[in-house]
N, C-alpha and C positions, 0 to 999 in steps of 0.2 A: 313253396309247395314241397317243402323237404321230404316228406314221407312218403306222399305220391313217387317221386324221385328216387327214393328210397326201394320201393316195388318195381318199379322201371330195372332199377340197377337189379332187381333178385332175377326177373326173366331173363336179363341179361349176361347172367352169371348161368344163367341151368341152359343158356343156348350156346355162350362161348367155352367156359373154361373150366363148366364140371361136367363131367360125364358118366352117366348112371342113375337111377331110380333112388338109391340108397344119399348120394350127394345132391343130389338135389332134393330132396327131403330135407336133409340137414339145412340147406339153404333156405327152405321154406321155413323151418321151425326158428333158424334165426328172424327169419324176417317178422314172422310175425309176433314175437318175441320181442322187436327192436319195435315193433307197432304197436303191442300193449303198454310198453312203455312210455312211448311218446303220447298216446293219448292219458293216461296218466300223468304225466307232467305237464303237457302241453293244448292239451284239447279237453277243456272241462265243459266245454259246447256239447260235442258229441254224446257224452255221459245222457243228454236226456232227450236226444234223440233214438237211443238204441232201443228203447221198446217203448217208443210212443206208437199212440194209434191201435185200432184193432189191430193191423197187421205186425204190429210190436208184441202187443201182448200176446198174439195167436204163436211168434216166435219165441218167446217167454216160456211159452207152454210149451213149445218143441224140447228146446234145452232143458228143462227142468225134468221133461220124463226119461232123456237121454241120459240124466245122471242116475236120477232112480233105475235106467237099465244096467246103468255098471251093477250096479249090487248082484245081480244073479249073473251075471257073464262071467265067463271061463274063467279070462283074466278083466279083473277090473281095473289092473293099471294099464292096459292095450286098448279097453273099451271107454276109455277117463279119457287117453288120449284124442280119440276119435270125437268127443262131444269139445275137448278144449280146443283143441285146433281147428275146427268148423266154426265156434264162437269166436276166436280169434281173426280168425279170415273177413267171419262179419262185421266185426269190430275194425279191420282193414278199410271194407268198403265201404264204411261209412265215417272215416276218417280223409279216405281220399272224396269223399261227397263236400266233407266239410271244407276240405282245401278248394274244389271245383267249383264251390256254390261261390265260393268270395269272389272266384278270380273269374266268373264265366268263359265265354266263346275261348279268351286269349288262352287261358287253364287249359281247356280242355285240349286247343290246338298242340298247347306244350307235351301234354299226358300223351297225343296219340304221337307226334314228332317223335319221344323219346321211346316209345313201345316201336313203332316202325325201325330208328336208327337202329335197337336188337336185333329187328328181325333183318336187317340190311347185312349186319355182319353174320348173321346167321347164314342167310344165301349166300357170301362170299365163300363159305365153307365149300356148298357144293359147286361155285365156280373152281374153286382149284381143285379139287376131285376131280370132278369134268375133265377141265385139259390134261389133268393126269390119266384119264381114262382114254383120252383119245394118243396121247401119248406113247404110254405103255402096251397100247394095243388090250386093255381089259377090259369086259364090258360091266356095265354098269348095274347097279344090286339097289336092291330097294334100300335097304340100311347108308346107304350114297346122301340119301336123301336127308336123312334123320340122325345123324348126325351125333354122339354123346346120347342117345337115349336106345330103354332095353330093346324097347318094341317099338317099331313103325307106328303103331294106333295111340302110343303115347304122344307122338306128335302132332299126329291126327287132330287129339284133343284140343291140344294147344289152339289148334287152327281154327278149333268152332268158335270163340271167344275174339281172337284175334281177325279175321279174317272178315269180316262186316265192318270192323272200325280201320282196316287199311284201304276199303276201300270209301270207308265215311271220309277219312284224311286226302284222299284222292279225289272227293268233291268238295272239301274246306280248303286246297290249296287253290290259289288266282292261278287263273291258265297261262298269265305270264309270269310264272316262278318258273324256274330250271328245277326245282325241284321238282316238281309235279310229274316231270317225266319218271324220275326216280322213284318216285311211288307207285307208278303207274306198271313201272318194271317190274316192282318187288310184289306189288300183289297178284299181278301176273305168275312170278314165279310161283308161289303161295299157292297160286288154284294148280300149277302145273303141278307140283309136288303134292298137291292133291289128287288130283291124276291118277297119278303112278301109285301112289301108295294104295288107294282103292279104297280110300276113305270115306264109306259110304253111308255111314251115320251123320259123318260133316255135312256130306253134298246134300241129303234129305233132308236134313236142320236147314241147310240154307237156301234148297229150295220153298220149305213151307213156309219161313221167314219172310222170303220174297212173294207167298203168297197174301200172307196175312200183312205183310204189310200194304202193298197195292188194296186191299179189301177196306185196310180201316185208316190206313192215311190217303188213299186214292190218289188225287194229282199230287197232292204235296210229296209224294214221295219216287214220281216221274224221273228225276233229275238222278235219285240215287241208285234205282234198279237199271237203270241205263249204264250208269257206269258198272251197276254189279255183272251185266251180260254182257258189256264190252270187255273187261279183263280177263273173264271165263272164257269168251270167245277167241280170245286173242290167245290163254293159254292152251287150248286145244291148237291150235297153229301152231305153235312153240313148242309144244309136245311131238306133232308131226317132224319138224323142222329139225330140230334138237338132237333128240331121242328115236329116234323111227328112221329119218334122211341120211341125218349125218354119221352117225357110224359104222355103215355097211361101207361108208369110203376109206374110212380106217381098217376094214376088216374086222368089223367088229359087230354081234349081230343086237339089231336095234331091240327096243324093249316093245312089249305088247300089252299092257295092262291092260286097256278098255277089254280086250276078247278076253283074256284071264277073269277080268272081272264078272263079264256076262256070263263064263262057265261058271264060274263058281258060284254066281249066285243062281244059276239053275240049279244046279245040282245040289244046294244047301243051301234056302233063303236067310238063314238064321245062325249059320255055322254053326251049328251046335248048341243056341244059347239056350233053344228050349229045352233042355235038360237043368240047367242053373235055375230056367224059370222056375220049372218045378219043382224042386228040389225047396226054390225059395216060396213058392205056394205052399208048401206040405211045411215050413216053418211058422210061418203067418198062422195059420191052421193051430199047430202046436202050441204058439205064445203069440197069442192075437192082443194081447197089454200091452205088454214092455217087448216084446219082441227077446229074441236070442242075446242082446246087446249088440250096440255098436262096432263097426270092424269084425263082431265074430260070425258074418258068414263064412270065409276061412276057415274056423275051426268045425263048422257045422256040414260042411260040402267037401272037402280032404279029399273024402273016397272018389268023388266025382272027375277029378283029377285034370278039371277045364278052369279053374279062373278062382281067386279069392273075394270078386264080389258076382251078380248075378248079371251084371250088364245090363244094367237095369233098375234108376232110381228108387221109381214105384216100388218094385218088389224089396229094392236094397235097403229103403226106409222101413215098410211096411215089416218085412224080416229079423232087422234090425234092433230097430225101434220103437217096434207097434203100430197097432193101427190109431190108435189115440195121436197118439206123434205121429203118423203122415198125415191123418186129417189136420190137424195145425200146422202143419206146413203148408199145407193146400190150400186152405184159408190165407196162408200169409204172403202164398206167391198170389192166388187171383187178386187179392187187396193191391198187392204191389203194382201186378200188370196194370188191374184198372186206373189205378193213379198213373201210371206212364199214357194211358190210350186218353185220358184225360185232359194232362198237359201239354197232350202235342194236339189237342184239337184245338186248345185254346190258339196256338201260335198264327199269328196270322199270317194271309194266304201271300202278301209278299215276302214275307222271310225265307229267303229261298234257304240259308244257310242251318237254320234251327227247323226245317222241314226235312233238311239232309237229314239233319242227327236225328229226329225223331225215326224217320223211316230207319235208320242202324240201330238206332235201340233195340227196335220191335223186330227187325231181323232175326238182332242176336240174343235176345230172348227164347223167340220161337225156335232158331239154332240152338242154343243151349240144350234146353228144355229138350228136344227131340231126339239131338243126337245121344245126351242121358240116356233114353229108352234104351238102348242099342250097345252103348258103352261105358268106360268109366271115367267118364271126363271129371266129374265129383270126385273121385280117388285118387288121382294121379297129381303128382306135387307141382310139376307146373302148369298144369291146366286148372287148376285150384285156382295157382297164385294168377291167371291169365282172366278166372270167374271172379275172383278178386274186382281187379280191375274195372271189369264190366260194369258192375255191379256199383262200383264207386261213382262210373262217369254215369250213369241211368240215374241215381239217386241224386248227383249235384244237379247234373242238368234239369230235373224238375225242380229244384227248388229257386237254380238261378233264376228260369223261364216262369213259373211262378211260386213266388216268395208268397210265405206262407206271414201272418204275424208272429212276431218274435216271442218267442214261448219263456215262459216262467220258466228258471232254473228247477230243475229237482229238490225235492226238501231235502233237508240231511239224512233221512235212512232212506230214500230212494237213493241218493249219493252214494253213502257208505255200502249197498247193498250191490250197487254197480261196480264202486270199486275194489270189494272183494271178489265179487264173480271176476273182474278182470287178472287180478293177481291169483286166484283160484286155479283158473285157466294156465295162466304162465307156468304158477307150479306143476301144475298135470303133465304140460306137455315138457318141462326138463326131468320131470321124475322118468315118464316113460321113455326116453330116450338117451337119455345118461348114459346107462351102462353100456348101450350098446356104440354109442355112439364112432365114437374112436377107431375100436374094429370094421364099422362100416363107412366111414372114409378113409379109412388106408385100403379097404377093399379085402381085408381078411376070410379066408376060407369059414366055414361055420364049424363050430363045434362039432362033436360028436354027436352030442344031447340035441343039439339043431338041427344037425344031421337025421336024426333017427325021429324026429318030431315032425320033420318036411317030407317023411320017404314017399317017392313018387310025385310030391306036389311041389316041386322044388322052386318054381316061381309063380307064385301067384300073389302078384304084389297090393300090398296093403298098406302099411307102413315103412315095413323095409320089403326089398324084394322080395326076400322068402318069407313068409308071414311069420314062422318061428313060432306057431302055436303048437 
């Protein structure tokens, strides 16, 4: 499962040893980079699964008006970028389907084993923060938590993606592994670092996750919401314990999130977003086709001086992209879902272990999907590559569980037609990020011309941190 592995190792590069929006970007554009290629050299399978089906060709239809929007966007090599790196990523998770679908249960146990080992050294970051906080006598800051990233909500993201299959891993390990504890710690920690940060697009993703899943997997999915409320429960203890008890003994004054959070969101249920909304209504409105292009909300909300997309799929496609392209998208995620609520009804009612996975599937869907409303989990480089993932283990898994008949190869111009779209893509996304590239992994101050392009809106990240439109 090399390129599954492959992804493993990119989260695990943007959680230990690069730090910033700008590097980890880079990371991402290699990866998926190093994935177009291998499924061209290596996965001639894939090739005619990527738009088969209504819900293939409804995504077909997405991409193809997403390039007809470059034509009128600002920059068409900014707005190129945004359609080839989104097909790229697709192209990921359905590479890492094709690795899952061969190797089932064992695959999948491997995929989440090595997603959690990330997130294990990821926490050890803030264990030694921690003793150093209590150490030093300093108390602890949100940025403690999140570690190499700009913003706290960029990890936030992360965590909608990740944080249903740590605790899926936590119901696929035997209760006598020693590891099991260990998982049970880190997703623990996971919700407590949810906590604090006030990650409140996550928590309502995966509270309605945990709705809709009991709704349409019912008992089969018993065993997984039980463990989801026992580590939640456990990390409110550990919040208390931790954070709140133990450092008024060092002098040191404990953190308060939950109340921080209950003011703030009295006082602003929406932090501001409804302004982007509108901003992205009154766009829609103006280019209800093709939309503004791709990535260029940025260019279009500048003056607004809150965010480079709207916090907000819906609006971010619709704006974007047009309404023609979000209705095919919408089409092509309900087709998807229905195939997922499909496959897990088939599993029967002793499979305790393929009752787990389906109840995490439908979590982190409905997570997904929701916490988008609210933020940029679609925009941000590691929560992409985290949707990635998702995305790969949801599509193996119904095909392992049920295999469908072995489909006729593509003809040769459905072939050739695929394999230029994927080399099409590679190139877009090395044109638009070439020049700059260099400059933003040494971490270079901006130009003048950047400078004077950004005034006032100096991070609203899109591509690179500062959109540089």
């Amino acid at each position: 499962m090399r390129w599954t592995l492959l992804l493993c190792l990119a989260l695990f590069l943007n959680f230990i040893l690069v730090r910033g929006h700008d590097r980890q970007r880079l990371v991402e554009v290699a990866t998926v980079l190093s994935g177009g290629a291998i499924v061209l050299l290596a996965y001639p399978a894939v090739w005619a699964r990527l738009f088969a089906g209504h819900a293939g060709k409804a995504l077909m239809a997405f991409f193809a008006l997403g390039i007809l929007g470059t034509a009128t966007a600002f920059s068409p090599r900014l707005a190129a970028f945004e359609v080839a790196n989104l097909f790229l990523l697709y192209v990921a998770g359905m590479t890492t389907a094709e690795e899952l679908a061969r190797y089932g249960q064992r695959g999948l146990r491997l995929i989440l084993t090595c997603m959690a080992a990330a997130c294990v050294l990821y926490a050890c970051l803030f264990v030694v923060v921690y003793i150093g906080s209590l150490s030093l006598h300093i108390p602890l800051e949100l940025a403690d938590f999140t570690v190499g990233f700009n913003n706290f909500r960029f990890f936030n993201h992360t965590q909608t993606s990740t944080l249903p299959l740590l605790v899926l891993l936590c119901c696929l390990t035997p209760r006598t592994s020693k590891l099991r504890w260990l998982w049970l710690v880190l997703t623990t920690y996971w919700w407590m670092a949810l906590y604090v940060t006030a990650g409140r697009g996550t928590m309502v993703g995966m509270a309605a996750g945990c709705v809709v899943a009991a709704a349409v997997a019912r008992q089969g999915a018993g065993q997984y919401l039980r463990q989801m409320v026992l580590t939640a429960v456990l990390a409110i203890v550990a919040y208390y314990i931790f954070l709140v008890a133990i450092p008024p003994l060092f002098g040191i004054e404990g953190m308060h999130s939950f109340s921080d959070t209950l003011n703030r969101t009295a006082a602003d249920p929406t932090s501001a977003r409804t302004y982007l909304w509108h901003r992205a209504t009154s766009l829609i409105v103006q280019h209800p086709w093709l939309g503004v292009g791709p990535m260029h909300f940025a260019h279009h909300a500048g003056d607004i001086h809150l965010g480079g997309h709207p916090h907000d799929w819906l609006f971010q496609v619709g704006a974007e992209w047009g309404l023609p392209g979000l209705l095919c998208l919408l089409v092509a995620l309900g087709l998807g879902l229905r195939a997922l609520v499909r496959t897990g009804w088939r599993v029967p009612a002793a499979d305790t272990d393929n009752k787990n996975i389906f109840a995490a599937l439908l979590v982190g869907a409905v997570a997904i999907l929701v916490d988008g409303l609210v933020s940029g989990i679609f925009v941000m480089p590691q929560s992409q590559l985290g949707v990635a993932l998702y995305l790969g283990c949801a599509f193996g898994w119904q095909r392992y569980v049920a295999p469908q008949e072995t489909q006729a190869g593509p003809r040769r111009a459905i072939r050739v037609v695929i394999m230029t779209s994927v080399v099409a893509a590679m190139v877009a996304v090395v044109v638009a990020v070439w020049t700059d590239a260099p400059a933003r992994w040494r971490g270079d101050e901006m130009t003048p011309a950047q400078q004077a392009a950004n005034t006032g809106n100096l991070l609203s990240p899109r591509l690179w941190t500062a959109g540089f439109f």
